[in-house]
C-alpha atoms as a printed R data frame, in Angstrom:
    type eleno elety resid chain resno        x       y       z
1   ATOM     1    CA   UNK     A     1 -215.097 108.252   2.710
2   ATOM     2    CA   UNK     A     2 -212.931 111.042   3.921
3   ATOM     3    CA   UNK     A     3 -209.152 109.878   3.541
4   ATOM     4    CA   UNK     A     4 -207.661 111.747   6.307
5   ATOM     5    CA   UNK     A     5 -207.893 110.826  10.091
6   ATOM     6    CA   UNK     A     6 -208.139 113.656  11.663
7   ATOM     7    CA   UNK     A     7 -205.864 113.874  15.654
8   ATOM     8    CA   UNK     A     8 -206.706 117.368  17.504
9   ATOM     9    CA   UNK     A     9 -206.150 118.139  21.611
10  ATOM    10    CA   UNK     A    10 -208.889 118.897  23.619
11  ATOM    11    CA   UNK     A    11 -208.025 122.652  23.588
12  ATOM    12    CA   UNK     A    12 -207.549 122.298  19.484
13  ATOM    13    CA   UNK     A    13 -204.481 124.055  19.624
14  ATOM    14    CA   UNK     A    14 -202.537 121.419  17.733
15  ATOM    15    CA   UNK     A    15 -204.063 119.008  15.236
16  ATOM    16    CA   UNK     A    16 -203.054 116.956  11.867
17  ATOM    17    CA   UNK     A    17 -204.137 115.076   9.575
18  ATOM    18    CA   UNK     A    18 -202.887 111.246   9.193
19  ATOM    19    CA   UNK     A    19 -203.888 109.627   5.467
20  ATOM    20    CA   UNK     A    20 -205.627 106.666   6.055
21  ATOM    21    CA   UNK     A    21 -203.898 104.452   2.768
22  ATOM    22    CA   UNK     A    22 -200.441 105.589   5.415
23  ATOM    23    CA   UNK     A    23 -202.069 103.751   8.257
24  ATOM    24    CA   UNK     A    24 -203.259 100.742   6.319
25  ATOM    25    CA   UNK     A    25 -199.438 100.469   4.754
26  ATOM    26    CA   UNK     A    26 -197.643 101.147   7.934
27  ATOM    27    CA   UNK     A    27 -199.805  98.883   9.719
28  ATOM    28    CA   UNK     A    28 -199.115  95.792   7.026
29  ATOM    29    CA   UNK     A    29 -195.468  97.026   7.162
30  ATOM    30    CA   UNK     A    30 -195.296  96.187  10.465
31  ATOM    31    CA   UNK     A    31 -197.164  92.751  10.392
32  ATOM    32    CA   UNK     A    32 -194.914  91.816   7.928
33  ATOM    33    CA   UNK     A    33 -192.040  92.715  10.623
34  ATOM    34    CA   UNK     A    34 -193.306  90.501  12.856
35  ATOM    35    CA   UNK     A    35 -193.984  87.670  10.547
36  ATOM    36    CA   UNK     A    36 -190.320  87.600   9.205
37  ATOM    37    CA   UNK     A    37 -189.194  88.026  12.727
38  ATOM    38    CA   UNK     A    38 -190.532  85.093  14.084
39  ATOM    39    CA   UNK     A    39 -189.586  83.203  11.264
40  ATOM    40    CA   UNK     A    40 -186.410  83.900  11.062
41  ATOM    41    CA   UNK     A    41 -185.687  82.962  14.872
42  ATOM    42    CA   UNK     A    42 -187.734  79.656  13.945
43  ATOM    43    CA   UNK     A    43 -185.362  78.447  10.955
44  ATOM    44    CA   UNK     A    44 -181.724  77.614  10.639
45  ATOM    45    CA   UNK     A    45 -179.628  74.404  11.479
46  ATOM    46    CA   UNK     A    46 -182.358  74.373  14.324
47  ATOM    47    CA   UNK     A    47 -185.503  74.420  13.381
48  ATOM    48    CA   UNK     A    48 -187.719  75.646  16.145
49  ATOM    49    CA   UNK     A    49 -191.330  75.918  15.509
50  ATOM    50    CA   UNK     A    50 -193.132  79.425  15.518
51  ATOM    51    CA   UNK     A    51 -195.425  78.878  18.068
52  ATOM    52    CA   UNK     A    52 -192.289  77.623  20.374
53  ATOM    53    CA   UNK     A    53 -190.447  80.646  19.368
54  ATOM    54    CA   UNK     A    54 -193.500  83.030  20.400
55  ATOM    55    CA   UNK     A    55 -194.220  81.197  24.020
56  ATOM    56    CA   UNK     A    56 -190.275  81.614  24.579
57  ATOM    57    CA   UNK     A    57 -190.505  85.052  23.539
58  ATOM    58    CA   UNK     A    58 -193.513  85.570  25.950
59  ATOM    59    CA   UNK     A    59 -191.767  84.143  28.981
60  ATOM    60    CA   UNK     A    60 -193.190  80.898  28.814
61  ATOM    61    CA   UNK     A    61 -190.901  78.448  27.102
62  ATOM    62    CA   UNK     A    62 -189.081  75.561  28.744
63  ATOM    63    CA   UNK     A    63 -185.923  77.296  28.587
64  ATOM    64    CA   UNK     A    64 -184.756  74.329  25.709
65  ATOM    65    CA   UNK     A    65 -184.196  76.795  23.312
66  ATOM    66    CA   UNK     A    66 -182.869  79.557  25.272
67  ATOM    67    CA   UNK     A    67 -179.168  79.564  24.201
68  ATOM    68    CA   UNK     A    68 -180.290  79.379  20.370
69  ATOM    69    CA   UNK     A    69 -182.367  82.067  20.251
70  ATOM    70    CA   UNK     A    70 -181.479  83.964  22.859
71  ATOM    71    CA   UNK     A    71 -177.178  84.124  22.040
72  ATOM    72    CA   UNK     A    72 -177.397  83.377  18.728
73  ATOM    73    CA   UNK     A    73 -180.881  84.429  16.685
74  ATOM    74    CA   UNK     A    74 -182.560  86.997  18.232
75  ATOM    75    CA   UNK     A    75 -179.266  89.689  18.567
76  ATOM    76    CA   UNK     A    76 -179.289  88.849  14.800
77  ATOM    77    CA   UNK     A    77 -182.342  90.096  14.362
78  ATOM    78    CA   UNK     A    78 -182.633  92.625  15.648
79  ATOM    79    CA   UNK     A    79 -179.298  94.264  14.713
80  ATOM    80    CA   UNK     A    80 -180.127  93.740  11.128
81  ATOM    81    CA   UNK     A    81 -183.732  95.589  11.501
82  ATOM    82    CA   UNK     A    82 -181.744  98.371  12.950
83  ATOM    83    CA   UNK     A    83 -179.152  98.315  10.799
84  ATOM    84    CA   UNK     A    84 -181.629  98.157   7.749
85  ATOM    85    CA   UNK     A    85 -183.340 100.982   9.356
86  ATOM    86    CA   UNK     A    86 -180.477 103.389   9.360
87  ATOM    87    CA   UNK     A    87 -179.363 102.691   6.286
88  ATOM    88    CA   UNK     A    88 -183.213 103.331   4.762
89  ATOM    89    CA   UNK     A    89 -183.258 106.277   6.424
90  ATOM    90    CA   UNK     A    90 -179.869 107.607   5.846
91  ATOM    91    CA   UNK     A    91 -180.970 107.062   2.353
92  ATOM    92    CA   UNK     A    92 -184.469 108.875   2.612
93  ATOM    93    CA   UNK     A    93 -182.149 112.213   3.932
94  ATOM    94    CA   UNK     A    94 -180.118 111.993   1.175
95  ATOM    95    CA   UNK     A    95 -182.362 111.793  -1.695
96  ATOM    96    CA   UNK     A    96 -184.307 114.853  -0.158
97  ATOM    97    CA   UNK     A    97 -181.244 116.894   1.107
98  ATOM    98    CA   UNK     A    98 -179.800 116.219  -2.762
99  ATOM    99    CA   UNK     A    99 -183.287 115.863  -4.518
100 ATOM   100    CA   UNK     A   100 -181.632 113.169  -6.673
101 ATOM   101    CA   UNK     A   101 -183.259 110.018  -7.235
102 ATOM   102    CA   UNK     A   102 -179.440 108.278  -7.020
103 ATOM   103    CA   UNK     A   103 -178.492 109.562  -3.969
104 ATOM   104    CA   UNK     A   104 -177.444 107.058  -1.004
105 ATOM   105    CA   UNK     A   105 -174.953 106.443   1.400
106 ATOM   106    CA   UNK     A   106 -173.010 104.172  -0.372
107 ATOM   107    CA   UNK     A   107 -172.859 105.974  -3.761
108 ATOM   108    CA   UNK     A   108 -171.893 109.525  -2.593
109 ATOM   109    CA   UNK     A   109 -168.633 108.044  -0.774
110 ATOM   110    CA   UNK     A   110 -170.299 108.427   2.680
111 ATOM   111    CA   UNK     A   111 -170.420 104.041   3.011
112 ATOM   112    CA   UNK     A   112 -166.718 104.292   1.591
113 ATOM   113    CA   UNK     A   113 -165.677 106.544   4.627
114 ATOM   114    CA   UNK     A   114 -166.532 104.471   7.024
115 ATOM   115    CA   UNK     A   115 -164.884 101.328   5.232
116 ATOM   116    CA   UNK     A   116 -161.636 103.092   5.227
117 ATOM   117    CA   UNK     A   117 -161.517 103.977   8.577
118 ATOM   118    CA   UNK     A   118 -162.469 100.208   9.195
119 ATOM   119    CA   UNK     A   119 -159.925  99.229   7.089
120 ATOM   120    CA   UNK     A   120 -157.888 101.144   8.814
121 ATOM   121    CA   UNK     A   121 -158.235 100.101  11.768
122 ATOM   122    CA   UNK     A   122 -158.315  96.213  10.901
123 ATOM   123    CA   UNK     A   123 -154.787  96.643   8.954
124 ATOM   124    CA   UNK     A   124 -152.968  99.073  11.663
125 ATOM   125    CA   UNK     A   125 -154.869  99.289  14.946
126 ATOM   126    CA   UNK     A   126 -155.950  95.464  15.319
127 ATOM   127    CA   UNK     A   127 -152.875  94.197  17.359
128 ATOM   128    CA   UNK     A   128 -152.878  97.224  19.340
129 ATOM   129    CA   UNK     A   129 -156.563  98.427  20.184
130 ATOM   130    CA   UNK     A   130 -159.227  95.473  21.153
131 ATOM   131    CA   UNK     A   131 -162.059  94.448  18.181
132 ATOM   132    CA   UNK     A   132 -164.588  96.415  20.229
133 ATOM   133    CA   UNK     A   133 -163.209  99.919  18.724
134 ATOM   134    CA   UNK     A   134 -163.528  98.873  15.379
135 ATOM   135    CA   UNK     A   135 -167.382 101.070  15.007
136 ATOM   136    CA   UNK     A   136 -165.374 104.026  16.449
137 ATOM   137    CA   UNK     A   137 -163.118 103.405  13.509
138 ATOM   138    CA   UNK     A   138 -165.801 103.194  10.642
139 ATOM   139    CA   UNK     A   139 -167.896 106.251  12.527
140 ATOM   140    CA   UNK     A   140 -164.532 108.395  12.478
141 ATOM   141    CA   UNK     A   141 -163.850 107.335   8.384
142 ATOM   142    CA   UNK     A   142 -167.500 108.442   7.486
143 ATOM   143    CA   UNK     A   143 -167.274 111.881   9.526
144 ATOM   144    CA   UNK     A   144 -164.267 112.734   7.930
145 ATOM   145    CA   UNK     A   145 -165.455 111.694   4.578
146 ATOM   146    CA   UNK     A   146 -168.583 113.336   4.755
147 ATOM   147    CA   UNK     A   147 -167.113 116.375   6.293
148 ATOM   148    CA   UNK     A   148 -163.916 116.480   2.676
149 ATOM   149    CA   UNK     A   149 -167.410 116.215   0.681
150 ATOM   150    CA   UNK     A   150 -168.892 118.692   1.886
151 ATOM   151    CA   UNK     A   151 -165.875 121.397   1.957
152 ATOM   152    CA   UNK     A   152 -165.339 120.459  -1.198
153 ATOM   153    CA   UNK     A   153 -168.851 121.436  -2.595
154 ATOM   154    CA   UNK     A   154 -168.870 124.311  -0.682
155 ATOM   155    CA   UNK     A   155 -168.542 127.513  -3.072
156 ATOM   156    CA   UNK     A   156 -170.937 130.458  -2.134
157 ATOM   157    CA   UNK     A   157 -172.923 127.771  -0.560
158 ATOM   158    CA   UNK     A   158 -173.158 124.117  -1.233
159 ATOM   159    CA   UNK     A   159 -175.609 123.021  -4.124
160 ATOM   160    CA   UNK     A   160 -177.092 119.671  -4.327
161 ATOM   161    CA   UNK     A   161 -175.442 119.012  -7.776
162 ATOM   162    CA   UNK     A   162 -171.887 120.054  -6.739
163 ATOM   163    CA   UNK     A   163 -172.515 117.532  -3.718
164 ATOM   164    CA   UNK     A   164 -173.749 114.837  -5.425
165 ATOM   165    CA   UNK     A   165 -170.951 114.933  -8.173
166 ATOM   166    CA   UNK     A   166 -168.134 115.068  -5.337
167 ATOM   167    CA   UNK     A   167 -169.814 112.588  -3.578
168 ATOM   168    CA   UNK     A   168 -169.514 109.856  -6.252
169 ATOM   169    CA   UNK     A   169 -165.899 111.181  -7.096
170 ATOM   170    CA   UNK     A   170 -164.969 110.589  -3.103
171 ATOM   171    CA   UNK     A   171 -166.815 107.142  -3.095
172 ATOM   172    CA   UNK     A   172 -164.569 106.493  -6.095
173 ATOM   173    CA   UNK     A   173 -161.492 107.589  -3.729
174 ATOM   174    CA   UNK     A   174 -162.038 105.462  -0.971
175 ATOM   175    CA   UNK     A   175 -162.797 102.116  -2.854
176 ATOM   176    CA   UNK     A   176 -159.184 102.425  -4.400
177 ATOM   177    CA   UNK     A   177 -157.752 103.300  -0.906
178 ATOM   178    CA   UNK     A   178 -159.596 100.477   1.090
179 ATOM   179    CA   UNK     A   179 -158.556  97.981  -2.346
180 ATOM   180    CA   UNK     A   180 -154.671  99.456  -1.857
181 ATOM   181    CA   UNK     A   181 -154.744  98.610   2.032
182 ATOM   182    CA   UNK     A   182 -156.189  94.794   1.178
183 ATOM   183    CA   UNK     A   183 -153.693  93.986  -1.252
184 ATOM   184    CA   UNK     A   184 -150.620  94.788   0.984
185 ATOM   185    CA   UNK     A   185 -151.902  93.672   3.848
186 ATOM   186    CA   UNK     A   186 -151.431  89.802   5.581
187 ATOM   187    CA   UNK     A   187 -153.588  87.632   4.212
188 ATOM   188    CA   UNK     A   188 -155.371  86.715   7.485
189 ATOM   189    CA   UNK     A   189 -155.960  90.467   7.828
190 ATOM   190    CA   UNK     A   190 -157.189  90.843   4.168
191 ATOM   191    CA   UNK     A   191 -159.887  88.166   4.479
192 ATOM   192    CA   UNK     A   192 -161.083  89.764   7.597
193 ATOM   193    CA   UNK     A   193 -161.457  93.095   5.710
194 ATOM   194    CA   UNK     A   194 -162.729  91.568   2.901
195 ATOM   195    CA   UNK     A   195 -165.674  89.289   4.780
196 ATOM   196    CA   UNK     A   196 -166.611  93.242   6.346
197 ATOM   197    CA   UNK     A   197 -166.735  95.082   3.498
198 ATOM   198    CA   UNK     A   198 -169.579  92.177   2.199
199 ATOM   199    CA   UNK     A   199 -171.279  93.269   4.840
200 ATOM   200    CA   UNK     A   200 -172.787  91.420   7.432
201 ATOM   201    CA   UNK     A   201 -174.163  90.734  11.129
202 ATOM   202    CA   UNK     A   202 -172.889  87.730  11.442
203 ATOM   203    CA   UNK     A   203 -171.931  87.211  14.998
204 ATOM   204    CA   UNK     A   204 -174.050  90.533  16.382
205 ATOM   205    CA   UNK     A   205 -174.326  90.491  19.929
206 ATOM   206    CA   UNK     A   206 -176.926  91.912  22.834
207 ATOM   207    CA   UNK     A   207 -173.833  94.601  22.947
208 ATOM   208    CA   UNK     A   208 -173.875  95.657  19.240
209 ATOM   209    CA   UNK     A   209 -178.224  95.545  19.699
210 ATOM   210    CA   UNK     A   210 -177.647  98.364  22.707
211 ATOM   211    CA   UNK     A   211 -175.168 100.651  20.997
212 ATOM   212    CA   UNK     A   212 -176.975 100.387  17.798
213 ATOM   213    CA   UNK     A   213 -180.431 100.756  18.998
214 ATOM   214    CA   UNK     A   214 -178.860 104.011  20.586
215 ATOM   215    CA   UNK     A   215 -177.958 105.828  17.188
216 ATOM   216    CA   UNK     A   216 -181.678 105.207  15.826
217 ATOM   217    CA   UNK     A   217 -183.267 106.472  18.778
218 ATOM   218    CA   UNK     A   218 -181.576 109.229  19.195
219 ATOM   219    CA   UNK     A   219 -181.184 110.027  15.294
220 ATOM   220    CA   UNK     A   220 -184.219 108.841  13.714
221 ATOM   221    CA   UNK     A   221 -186.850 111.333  15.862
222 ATOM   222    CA   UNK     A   222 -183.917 114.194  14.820
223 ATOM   223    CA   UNK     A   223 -184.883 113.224  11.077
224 ATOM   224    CA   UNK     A   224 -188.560 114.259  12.306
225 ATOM   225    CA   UNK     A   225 -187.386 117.118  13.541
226 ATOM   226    CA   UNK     A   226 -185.915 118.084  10.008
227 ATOM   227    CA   UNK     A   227 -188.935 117.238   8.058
228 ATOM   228    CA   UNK     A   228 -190.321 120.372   7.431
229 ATOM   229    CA   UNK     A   229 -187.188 121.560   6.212
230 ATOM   230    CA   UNK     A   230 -186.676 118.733   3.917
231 ATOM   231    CA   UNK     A   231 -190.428 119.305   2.476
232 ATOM   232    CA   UNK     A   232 -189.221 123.354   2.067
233 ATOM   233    CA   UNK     A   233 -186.267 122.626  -0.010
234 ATOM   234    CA   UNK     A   234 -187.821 120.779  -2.397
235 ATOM   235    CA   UNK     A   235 -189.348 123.724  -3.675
236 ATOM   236    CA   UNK     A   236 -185.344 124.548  -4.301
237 ATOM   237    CA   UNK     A   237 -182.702 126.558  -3.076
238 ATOM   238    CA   UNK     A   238 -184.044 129.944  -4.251
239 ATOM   239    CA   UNK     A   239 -188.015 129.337  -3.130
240 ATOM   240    CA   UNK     A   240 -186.545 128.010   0.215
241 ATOM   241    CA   UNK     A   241 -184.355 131.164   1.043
242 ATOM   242    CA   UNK     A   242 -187.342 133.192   0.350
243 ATOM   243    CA   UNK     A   243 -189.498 131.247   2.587
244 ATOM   244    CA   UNK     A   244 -187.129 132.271   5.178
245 ATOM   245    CA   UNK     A   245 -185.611 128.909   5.566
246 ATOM   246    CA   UNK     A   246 -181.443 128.605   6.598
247 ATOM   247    CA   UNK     A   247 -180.850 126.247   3.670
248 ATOM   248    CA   UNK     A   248 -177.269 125.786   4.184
249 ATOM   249    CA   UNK     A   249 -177.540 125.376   7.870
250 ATOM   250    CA   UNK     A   250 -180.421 122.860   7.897
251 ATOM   251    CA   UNK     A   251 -178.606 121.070   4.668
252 ATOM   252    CA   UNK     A   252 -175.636 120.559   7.413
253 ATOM   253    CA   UNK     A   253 -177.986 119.339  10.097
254 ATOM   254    CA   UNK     A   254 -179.711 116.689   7.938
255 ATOM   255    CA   UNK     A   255 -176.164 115.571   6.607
256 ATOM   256    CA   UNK     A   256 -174.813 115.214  10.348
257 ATOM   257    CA   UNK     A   257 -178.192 112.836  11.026
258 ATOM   258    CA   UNK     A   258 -177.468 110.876   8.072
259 ATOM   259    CA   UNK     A   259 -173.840 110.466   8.454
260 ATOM   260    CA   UNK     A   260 -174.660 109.432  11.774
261 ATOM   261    CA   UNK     A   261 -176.627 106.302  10.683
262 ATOM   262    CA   UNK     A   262 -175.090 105.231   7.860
263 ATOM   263    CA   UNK     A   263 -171.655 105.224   9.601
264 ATOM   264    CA   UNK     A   264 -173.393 103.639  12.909
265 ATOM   265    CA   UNK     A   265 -174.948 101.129  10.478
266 ATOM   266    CA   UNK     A   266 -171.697 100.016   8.344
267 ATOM   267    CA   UNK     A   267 -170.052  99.786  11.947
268 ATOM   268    CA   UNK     A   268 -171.703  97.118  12.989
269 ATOM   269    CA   UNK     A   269 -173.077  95.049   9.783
270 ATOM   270    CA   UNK     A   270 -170.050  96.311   7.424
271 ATOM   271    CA   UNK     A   271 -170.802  97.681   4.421
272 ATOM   272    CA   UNK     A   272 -173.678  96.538   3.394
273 ATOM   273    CA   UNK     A   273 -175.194  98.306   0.230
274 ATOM   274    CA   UNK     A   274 -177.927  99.518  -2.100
275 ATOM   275    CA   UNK     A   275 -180.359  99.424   0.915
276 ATOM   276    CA   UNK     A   276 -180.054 103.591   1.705
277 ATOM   277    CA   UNK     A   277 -181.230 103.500  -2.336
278 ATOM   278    CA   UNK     A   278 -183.855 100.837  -2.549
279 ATOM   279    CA   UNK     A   279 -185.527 101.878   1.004
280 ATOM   280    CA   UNK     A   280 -186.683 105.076  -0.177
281 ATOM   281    CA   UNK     A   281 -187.813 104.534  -3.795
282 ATOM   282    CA   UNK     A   282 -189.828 101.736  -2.377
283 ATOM   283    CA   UNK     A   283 -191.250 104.156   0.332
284 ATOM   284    CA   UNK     A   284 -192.427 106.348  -2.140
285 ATOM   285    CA   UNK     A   285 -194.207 104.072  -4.294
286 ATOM   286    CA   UNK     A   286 -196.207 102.845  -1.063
287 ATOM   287    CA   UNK     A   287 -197.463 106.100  -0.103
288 ATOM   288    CA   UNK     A   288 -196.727 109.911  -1.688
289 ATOM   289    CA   UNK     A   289 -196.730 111.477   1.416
290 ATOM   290    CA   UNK     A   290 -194.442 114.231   2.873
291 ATOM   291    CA   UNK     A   291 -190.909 113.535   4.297
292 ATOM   292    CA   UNK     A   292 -192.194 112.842   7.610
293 ATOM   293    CA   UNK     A   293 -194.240 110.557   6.684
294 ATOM   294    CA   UNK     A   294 -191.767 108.745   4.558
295 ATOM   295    CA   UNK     A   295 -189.444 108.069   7.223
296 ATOM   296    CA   UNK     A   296 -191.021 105.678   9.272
297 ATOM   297    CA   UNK     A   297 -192.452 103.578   6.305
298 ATOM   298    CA   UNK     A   298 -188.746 103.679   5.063
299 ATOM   299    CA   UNK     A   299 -187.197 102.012   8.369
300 ATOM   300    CA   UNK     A   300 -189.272  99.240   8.323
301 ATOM   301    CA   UNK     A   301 -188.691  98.674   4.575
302 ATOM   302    CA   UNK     A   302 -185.356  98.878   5.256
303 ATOM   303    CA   UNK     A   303 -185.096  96.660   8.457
304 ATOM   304    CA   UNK     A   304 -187.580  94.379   6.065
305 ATOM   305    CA   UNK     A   305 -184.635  94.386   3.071
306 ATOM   306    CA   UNK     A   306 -181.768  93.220   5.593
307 ATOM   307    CA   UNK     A   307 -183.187  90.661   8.029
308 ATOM   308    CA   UNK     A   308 -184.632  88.674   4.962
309 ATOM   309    CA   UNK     A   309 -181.203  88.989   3.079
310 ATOM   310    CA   UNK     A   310 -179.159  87.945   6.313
311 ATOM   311    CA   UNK     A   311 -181.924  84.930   6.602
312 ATOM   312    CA   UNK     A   312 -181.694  83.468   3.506
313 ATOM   313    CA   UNK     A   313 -178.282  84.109   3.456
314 ATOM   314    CA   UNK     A   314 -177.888  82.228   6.679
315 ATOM   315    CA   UNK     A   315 -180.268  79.282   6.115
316 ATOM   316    CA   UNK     A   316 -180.373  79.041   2.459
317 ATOM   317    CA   UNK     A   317 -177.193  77.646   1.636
318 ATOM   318    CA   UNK     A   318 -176.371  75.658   4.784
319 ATOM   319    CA   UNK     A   319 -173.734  75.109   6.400
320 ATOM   320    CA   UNK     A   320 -172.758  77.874   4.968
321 ATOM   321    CA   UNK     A   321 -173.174  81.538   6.018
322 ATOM   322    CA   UNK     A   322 -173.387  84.021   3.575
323 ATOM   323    CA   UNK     A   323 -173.376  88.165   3.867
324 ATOM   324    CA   UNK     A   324 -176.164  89.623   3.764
325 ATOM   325    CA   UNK     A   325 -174.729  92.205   1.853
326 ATOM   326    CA   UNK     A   326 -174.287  89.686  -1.033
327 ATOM   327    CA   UNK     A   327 -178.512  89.895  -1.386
328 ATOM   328    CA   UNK     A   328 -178.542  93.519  -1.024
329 ATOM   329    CA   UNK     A   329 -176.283  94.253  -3.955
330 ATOM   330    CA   UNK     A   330 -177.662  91.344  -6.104
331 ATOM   331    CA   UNK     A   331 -180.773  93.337  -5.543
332 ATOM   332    CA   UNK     A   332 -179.665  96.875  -5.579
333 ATOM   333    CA   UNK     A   333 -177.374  96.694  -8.383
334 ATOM   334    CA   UNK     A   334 -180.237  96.269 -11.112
335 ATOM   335    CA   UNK     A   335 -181.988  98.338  -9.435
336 ATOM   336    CA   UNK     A   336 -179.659 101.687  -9.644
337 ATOM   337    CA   UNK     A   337 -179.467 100.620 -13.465
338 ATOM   338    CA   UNK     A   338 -182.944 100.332 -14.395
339 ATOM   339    CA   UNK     A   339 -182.642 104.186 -11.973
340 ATOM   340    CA   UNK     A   340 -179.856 105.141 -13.993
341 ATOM   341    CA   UNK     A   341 -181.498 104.337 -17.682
342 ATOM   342    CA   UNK     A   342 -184.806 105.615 -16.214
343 ATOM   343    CA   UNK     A   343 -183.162 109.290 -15.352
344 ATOM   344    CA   UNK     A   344 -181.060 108.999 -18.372
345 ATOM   345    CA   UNK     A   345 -182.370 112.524 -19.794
């Protein structure tokens, strides 16, 4: 049986080829969406069943469960797909842009950005400027991060090594600034910054859903845009430049996208880590396909990695509430150093 499906126009001016074992995995990928969807608006201190859950979805419930689901579950959600989403894909950029196996948002400093300029924000700007500017904070901390990183690295060009190795040095940076502004801060300000920095979308409204849902729709498709370029650079640097591609140029452009979402994401779910490095890896070992085909297989393994953390974190040691964040690194932390002993030659 052939393995490809094969999509051409009428005219056969354009036409591609879709692998088949990509269909089958997206296509489970997102049934598996759905399933932890549903149950995760079904179970917590309420338990509503499924079934209820999917007639009050489809505009047929009794309206009993509307302020549960509705104000408190469903915003949830669907801020943690998104936000697992990003992140995944944030991740996927790096790891190609870099072509290092390590690479994510969190370990190359770009994560500790926007932290700081929450931080920031929490400890000087809180009495002054309302809670709602607090993403504008972590967005602005990640830009300017990313932006030091990458005028750092930059000598007759910017290689993927020099990146990579400033990136963990600036990561290193900004933990010891965001740990200097907790310790002489107010307490009730330090526990605030410290309950952020686990990460998590506890209390995510229909508000954070919009302005997040924003950033992935406008960024993710960009990613799309970039794929080819990723796939050229792979070759490296050298093979690239003589297949007429603008390496550096197209290196900044992917950067921009995944600065983009990883600060968007850490805006709204703090910063929540390991998922821009597990995402990919996982993608990868699902189906060995180009970068564009990657990407959206990454999303929904991201989305996949922070709903269930924030789930059980939320309904498996009730009444309490813990981060999501808490899962992730419990989860990514092995990981990087089975990643790390793996790569160690």
């Amino acid at each position: 049986m052939n393995r490809h499906i094969t999509l051409r126009t009428r005219s056969g001016k354009i036409s591609f080829l879709i692998d088949r074992k990509w269909v089958r995995t997206v296509s489970l990928l997102v049934m598996i969406t759905c399933l932890v969807f549903i149950l995760g608006l079904s179970i917590g201190s309420i338990m509503i069943h499924p079934f209820a859950v999917l007639k009050h979805l489809l505009g047929m419930g009794t309206g009993e469960y509307d302020f549960v689901i509705n104000t408190h579950r469903l915003p949830r959600m669907l801020v943690s797909l998104l936000v697992g989403a990003a992140l995944g894909l944030s991740g996927l950029i790096l790891q190609g842009v870099i072509r290092n196996p390590l690479a994510s948002p969190d370990i190359i400093g770009i994560t500790g950005g926007a932290s700081v300029g929450a931080i920031i924000f929490i400890t000087y700007c809180l009495g002054t400027f309302s809670i709602k500017w607090l993403p504008l904070g972590a967005i602005v901390g990640a830009a300017v991060v990313s932006f030091a990183i990458y005028l750092l690295s930059w000598y007759k060009g910017v290689t993927p090594y020099r990146l990579v190795l400033i990136g963990i040095g600036m990561a290193a940076v900004t933990s010891a600034l965001t740990t200097m502004m907790i310790v002489v801060s107010a307490t009730d300000i330090a526990s605030k910054a410290y309950i952020w920095m686990t990460g998590s979308v506890y209390g995510a409204t229909w508000s954070h859903v919009q302005s997040m849902l924003v950033w992935v729709v406008v960024f993710a498709p960009l990613a799309l845009l970039f794929s080819r370029a990723v796939n050229v650079q792979q070759l490296g640097d050298d093979i690239a430049t003589g297949l007429g591609a603008k390496v550096e140029l197209q290196r900044f452009g992917l950067l921009i996208v995944s600065v983009a979402l990883a600060g968007s994401a850490v805006a709204y779910a703090g910063a929540i880590g390991f998922v821009g490095l597990i995402a990919p890896h996982a993608a990868k070992k699902l189906v060995n396909g180009s970068f564009g085909g990657l990407v959206p297989v990454t999303m929904l393994l991201g989305g996949l990695i922070v709903s269930v953390s924030d789930v059980v974190g939320r309904t498996a040691f009730l009444p309490l509430d813990i981060p999501a964040g808490v899962f992730t690194a419990g989860i990514g932390a092995p990981f990087f150093l089975y990643l790390l002993y793996k790569k160690r030659k």
